[in-house]
Each structure stands twice: as structure tokens, then as C-alpha cells.
C-alpha positions as CSV (number, residue, x, y, z in Angstrom):
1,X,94.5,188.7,85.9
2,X,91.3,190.5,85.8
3,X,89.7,193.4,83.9
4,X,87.8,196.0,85.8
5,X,85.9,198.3,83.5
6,X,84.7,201.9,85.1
7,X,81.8,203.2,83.7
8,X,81.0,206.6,84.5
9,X,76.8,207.2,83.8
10,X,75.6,211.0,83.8
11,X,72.3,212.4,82.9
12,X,70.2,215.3,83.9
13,X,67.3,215.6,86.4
14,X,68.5,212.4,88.2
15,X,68.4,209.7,85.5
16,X,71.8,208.4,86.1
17,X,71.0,207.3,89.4
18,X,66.8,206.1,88.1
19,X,69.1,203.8,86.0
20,X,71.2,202.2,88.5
21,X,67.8,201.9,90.5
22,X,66.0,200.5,88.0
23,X,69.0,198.2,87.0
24,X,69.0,196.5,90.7
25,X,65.0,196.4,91.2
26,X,64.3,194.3,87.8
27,X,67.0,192.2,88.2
28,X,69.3,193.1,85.8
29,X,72.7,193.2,88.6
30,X,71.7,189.6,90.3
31,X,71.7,188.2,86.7
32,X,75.4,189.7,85.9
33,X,77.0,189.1,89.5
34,X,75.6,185.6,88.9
35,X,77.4,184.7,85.2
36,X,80.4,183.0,85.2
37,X,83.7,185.0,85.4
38,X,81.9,187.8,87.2
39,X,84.1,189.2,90.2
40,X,81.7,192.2,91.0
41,X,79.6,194.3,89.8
42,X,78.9,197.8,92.2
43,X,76.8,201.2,91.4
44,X,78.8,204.2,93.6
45,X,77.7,207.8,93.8
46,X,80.4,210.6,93.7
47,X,79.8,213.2,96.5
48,X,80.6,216.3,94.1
49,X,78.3,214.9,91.5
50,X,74.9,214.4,91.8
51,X,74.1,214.0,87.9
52,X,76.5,210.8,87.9
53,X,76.8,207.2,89.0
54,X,80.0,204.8,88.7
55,X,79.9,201.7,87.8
56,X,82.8,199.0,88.8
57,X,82.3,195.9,86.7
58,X,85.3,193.7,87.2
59,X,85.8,190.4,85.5
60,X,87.7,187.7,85.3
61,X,89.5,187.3,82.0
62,X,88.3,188.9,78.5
63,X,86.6,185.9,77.4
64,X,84.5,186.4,80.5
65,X,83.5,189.7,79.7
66,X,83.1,188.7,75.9
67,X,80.7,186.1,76.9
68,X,78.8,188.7,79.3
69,X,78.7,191.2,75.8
70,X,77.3,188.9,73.9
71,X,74.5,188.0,76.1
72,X,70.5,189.1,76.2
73,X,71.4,191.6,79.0
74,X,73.0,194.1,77.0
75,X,70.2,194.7,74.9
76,X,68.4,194.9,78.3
77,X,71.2,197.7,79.6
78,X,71.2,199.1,76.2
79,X,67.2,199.9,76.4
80,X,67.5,201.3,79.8
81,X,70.3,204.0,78.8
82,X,68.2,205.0,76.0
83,X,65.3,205.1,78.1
84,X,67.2,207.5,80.7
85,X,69.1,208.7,78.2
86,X,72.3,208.7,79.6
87,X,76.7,209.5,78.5
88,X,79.5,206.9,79.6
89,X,83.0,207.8,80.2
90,X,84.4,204.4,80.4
91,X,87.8,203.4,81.8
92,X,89.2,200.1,81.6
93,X,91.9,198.8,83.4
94,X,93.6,195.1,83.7
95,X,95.1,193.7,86.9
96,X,97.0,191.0,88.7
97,X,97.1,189.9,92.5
98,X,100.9,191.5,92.0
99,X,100.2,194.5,91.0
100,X,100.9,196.6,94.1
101,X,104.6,197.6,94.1
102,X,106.2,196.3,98.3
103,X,106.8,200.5,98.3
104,X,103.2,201.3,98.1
105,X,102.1,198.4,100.5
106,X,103.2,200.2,103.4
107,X,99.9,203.2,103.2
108,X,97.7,200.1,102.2
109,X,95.7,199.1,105.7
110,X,93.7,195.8,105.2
């Protein structure tokens, strides 16, 4: 099992993207990828959506990501929203390695 939370970040005037900059030049990422549980942790850019950045933060189990909530980082993520004053759309979604019907298998090229 494993829980992958989306987290969709949009600002105005660039700040969404500042933040996922600023996240990965003080730090911030290599200390999460490093905790225990986590499976990754990625900053994408939509095409159509300049304003926005995702966020794909797998982990895991939910003790895991508990652990991860409760740690110093959060107040350091936290600050960094306010500070670019950014919105989350969040999505959360919890998987197995058998999760992928045999029917849908066939499309899937690895």
C-alpha cells in the first residue's frame, strides 16, 4: 500500500512556481525524500497553467506520512506558502502494487 497525496499550488505573478524553487534551493525536498517512509516527492508544471505547480508526494503508509506532519518541516512549508501566498487543491489517493486491472495492462508500455 502507499498514499500519494496531489497537491495542486497556484498563485499569481509566479509565486507558485518561487515556492517550489525556493522549497528545493533551502533544502526543504532533500530533507522529506530523505525521512523514512518517503517514496517521492516531485514539483511538475502543467502546460496550460502557468499560475500552478503540482506536487506528488507519495508515501509509504499513513503512519509515514503522520510522522512527516508532525515534524519541524511543516512549519517550514507552512511559512513559505504564506510567504508566497499561495491555494492547494489537494487530492489524495491510496494504492497497491495490484492495483492495475490485467484489461488495462495492455496500453501500459514500461
Amino acid at each position: 500500500m502507499a498514499i500519494t497525496v496531489n497537491i495542486y499550488y497556484s498563485g499569481a505573478n509566479g509565486n507558485a512556481r518561487k515556492f517550489a524553487e525556493e522549497m528545493v534551493l533551502c533544502g526543504i525536498v532533500d530533507d522529506i525524500r530523505a525521512e523514512a517512509g518517503n517514496i517521492r516527492y516531485d514539483y511538475f508544471f502543467p502546460m496550460g497553467d502557468p499560475e500552478t505547480v503540482l506536487l506528488i508526494d507519495s508515501w509509504k503508509d499513513q503512519g509515514a506520512l503522520d510522522i512527516h506532519h508532525a515534524s519541524p518541516m511543516m512549519a517550514k512549508i507552512a511559512e513559505l506558502r504564506e510567504k508566497y501566498d499561495l491555494r492547494m487543491k489537494v487530492e489524495r489517493y491510496i494504492s497497491d502494487e495490484n492495483d492495475v486491472p490485467a484489461s488495462d495492462k495492455a496500453f501500459i508500455r514500461e
